[in-house]
C-alpha positions as CSV (number, residue, x, y, z in Angstrom):
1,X,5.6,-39.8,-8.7
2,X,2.3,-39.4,-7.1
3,X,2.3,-39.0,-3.0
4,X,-0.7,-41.4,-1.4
5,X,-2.3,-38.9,-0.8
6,X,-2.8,-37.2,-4.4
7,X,-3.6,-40.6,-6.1
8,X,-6.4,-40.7,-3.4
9,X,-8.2,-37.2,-4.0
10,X,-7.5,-37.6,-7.2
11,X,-9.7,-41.1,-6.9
12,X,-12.4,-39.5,-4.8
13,X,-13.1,-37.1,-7.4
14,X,-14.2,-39.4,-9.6
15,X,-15.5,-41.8,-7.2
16,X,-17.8,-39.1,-5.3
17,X,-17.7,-35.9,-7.2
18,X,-14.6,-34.6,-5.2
19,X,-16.8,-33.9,-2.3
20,X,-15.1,-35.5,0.2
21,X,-13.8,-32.6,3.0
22,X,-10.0,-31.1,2.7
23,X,-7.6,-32.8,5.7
24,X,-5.0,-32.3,7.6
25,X,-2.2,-34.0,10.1
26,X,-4.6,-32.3,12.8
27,X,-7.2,-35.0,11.2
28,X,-5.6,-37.9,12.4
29,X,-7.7,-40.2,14.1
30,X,-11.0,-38.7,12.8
31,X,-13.8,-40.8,10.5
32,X,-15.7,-40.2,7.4
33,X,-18.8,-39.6,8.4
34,X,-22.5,-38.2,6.6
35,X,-24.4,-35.5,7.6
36,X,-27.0,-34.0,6.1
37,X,-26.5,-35.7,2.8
38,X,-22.7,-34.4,2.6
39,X,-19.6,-36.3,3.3
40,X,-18.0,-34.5,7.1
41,X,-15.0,-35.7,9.1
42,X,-15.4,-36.0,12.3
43,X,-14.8,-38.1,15.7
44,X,-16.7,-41.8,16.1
45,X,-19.1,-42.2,18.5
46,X,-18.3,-43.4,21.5
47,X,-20.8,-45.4,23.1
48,X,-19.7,-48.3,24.7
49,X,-18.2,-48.4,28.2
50,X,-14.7,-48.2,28.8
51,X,-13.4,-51.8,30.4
52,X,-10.3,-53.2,32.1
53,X,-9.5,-56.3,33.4
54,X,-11.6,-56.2,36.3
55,X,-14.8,-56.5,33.8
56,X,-13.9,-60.1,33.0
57,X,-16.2,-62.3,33.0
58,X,-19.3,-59.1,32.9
59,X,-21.3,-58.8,30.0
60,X,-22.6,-55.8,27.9
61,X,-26.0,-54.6,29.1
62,X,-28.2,-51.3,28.9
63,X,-28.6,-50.1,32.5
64,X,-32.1,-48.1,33.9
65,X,-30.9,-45.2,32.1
66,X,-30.5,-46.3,28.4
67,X,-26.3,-46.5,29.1
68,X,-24.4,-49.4,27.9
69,X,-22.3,-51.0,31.0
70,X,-20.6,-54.0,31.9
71,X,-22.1,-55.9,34.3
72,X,-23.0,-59.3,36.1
73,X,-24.9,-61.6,34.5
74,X,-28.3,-61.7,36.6
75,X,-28.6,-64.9,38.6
């Protein structure tokens, strides 16, 4: 019987010409990603602000220097 993981590559070949990049266990967590016209694994970007409690109630805004933050909404 076939593991997950064979059945899978074995489906990306024929879905995308077996292009998609080799992994590992040290992949875990990563994304699929496209550069350059080519199929790469790599980490998503992280662009939002980190938040806890404290930030409820704040909204998501851009601040002075391009940056998402939460923040107060302006009165």
């Amino acid at each position: 019987m076939q593991s997950v993981r064979e059945s899978l590559e074995k489906l990306s070949e024929r879905v995308v010409g077996g292009n998609l990049p080799a992994v590992t266990d040290d992949d875990n967590g990563k994304a699929l990603l496209v550069s350059g016209g080519e199929w790469q694994k790599g980490d998503l970007p992280v662009e939002l602000p980190v938040v806890t409690s404290a930030d409820a109630g704040k909204v998501l805004t851009v601040d002075a220097n391009g940056k998402w933050v939460a923040a107060a909404l302006p009165s």
